[in-house]
N, C-alpha and C positions, 0 to 999 in steps of 0.2 A: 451454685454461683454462676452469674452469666458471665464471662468473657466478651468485650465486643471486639468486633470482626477488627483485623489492622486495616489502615487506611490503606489502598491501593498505590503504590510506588510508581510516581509520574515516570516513566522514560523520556520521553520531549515532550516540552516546553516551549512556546510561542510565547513572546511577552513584546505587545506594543507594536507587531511586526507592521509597516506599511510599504509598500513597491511599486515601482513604475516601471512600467515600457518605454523608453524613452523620456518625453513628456509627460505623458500619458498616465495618472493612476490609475493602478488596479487595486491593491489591498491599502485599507486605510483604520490604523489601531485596532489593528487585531490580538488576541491574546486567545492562546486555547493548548489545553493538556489533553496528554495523551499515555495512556499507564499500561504497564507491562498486565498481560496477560488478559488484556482486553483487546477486543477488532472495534479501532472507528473507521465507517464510512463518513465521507464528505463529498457531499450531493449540493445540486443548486439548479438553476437556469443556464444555459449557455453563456459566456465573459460573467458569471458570477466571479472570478480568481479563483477556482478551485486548483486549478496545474499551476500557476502559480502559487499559490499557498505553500503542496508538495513542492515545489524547486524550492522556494525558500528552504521549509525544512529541513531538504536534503544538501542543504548551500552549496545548490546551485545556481542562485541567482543574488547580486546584490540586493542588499535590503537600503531605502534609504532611512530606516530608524527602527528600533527596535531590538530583539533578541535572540537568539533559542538556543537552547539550552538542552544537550544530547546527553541522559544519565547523570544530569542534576552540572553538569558544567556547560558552559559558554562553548559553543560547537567550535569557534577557529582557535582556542586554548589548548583542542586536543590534537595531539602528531596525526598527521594522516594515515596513515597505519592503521594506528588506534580506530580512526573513525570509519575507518574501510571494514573493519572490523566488527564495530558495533551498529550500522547501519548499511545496509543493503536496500538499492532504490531498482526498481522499473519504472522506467519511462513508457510516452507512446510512439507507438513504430521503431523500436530500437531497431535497429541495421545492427546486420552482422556480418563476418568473411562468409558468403557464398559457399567457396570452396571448404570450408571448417567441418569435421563431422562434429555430427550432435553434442558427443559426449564430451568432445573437446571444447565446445562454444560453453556447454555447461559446468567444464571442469577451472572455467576463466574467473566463476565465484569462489573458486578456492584460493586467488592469486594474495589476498592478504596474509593468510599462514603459512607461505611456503619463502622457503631462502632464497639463496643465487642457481640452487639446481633447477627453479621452477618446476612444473609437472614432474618433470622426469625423477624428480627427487618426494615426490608426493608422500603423506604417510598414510598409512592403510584408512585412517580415519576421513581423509580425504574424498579417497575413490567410496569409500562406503557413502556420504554426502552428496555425492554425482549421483548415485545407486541410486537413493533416497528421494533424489530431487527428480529424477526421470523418471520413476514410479509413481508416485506422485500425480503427477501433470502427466499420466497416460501417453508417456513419450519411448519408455525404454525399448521398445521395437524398433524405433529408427537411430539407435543411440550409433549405428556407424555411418550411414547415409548423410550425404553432403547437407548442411543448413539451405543451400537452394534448391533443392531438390524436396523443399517441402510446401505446400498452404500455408497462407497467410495467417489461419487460425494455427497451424501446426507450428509455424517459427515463432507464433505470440508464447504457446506452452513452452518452446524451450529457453524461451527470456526470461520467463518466468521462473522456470527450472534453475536455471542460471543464477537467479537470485536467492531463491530459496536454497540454494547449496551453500552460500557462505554462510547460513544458519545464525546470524546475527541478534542481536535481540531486540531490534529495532526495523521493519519492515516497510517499507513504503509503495505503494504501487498506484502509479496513474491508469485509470482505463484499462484493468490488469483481464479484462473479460470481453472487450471492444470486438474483436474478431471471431470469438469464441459462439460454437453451437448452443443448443439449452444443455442439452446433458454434460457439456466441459465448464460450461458457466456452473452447473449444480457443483461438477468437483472440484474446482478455484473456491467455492463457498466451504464446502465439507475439508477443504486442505487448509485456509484461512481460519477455520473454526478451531480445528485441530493445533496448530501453531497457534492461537492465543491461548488455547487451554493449556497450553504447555508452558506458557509463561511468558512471550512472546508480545510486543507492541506491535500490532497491525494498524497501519491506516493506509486507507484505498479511497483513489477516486472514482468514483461512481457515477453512472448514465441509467444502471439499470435498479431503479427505483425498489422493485421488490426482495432483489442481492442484496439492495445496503440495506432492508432492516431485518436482513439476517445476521447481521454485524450486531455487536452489543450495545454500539453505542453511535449518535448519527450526528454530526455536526452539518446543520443548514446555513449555505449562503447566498447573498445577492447582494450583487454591485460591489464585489470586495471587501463585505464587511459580513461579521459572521452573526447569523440573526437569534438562530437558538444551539444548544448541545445540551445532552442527556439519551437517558435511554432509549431504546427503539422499542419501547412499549409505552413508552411516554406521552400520554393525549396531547399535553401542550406541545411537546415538537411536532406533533401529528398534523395538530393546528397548523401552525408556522410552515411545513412544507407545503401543505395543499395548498398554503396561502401564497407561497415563493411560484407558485408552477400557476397561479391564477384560474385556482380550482379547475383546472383539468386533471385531477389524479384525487383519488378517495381513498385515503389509507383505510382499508379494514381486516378485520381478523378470515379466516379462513383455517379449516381442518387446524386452529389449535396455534396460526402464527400471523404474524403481522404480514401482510402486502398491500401494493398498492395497485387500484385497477384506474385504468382511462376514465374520464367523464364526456360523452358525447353528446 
C-alpha cells in the first residue's frame, strides 16, 4: 500500500503583499509560500524588490495591502517575543558595537529566551547555541576579539552567526554571502542546507546565481512582482530566470548540479 508523502507545512506566508517607498511602488500583488524544512532562494535583476520583499516578511517594513502570515498566523497577532522567537532575520551591512567580543555580538541571538538576568543568567543551552553558531560560520577562533577588529567578510560571518543562534524555525537572510570568499560562500551553502534538512524555513536573497540553485527552491523576480517559483531543477523556472537577466546567464547542469554560467 502506497502512502502519499504529507504535504509540506508552509511556515510563511505572503498573501497580496504590495509596498512602497514612499511614492514610489516597489512590490505589487505578490503572494508566495515558503515551508519548513525547505531553503528558498530569491533572485532577480537589480530594484526587482527582492530586500524589500525580505523586510516585508520580517515586518519590517509597512505593507500598503496585503498579509503574511508567520506559522499559519497573521505576523502583528503574535507578542513580540513570540516572533523574536520564531523568526531570526539578517540584514545587509548590519553594524555592530566595535568594541563587543564575538561571542557576545553572537550571544545577542539568544536575547529572546532569557529573563531579567540576561546573558549572565544564560542556560547551558544557550552558550551551547553561541558554540554551534561560531562553528558553523568558521568563526570560533576569534570568539574573544573585539567585532572591529575583524574584515568585512569576518563581521558578515558573525551576523550571520548571530542569527543562526537564536535557532528559530524560520530564517531569513538578505545578501547573507555579499562579502564572503568562495570557500565561506560554499559553507553559508553547506550550513543553509543543513538547517533546512533539519526542518527549518530558509529564505535568502541572493546575487550569487549558482548558490541560489543550490537552495531547493528558487523564486524569480522583476519589477516587484514575482514572475515564477518552484524547484531549482525546474526547466520552466530555468526559462524565466535567464529570461529576467536578458539572456546573459545559461542555467546548466555540471558534475551532477544546477549552475548558472555568464553568456558573452
Amino acid at each position: 500500500m502506497n502512502i502519499p508523502a504529507a504535504a509540506p507545512v508552509i511556515a510563511l506566508q505572503a498573501k497580496g503583499l504590495s509596498a512602497a517607498h514612499g511614492r514610489q511602488p516597489v512590490l505589487h500583488d505578490l503572494s508566495l509560500s515558503a515551508h519548513a524544512g525547505q531553503w528558498l532562494a530569491i533572485v532577480g535583476p537589480n530594484g526587482a524588490g527582492k530586500s524589500t520583499l525580505l523586510r516585508c516578511l520580517a515586518g519590517l517594513m509597512s505593507l500598503a495591502a496585503g498579509q503574511v502570515h508567520l506559522q499559519g498566523r497573521p505576523w502583528f497577532d503574535m507578542p513580540a517575543a513570540e516572533r523574536a522567537r520564531q523568526l531570526a532575520w539578517l540584514g545587509q551591512d548590519v553594524a555592530g558595537d566595535p568594541a563587543m567580543a564575538v561571542a557576545d555580538v553572537v550571544a545577542l541571538g539568544r536575547l529572546p529566551y532569557q529573563g531579567w538576568l540576561g546573558w549572565q543568567g544564560a542556560e547551558v543551552g544557550d552558550r551551547a547555541a553561541v558554540d554551534q553558531a561560531l562553528a558553523d560560520t568558521d568563526m570560533a577562533w576569534a570568539r574573544k576579539r573585539p567585532l572591529g577588529a575583524l574584515s568585512g567578510g569576518e563581521r558578515q560571518r558573525v551576523m550571520l552567526a548571530r542569527a543562526l543562534a537564536v535557532q528559530a524555525p524560520v530564517l531569513l537572510l538578505d545578501e547573507p554571502v555579499s562579502h564572503l570568499d568562495v570557500p565561506h560562500q560554499r559553507l553559508v551553502a553547506q550550513v543553509l542546507r543543513r538547517e533546512a534538512a533539519q526542518g527549518r524555513c530558509i529564505i535568502s536573497v541572493l546575487h550569487e546565481l549558482p548558490l541560489a540553485l543550490a537552495a531547493d527552491r528558487l523564486a524569480v523576480m522583476k519589477q516587484g512582482r514575482l514572475l515564477a517559483e518552484g524547484r531549482t531543477d525546474d526547466p520552466a523556472v530555468h526559462g524565466v530566470l535567464e529570461d529576467v537577466f536578458d539572456q546573459a546567464v545559461a542555467v546548466t547542469q555540471h558534475d551532477g548540479r544546477w549552475t548558472a554560467l555568464p553568456r558573452f
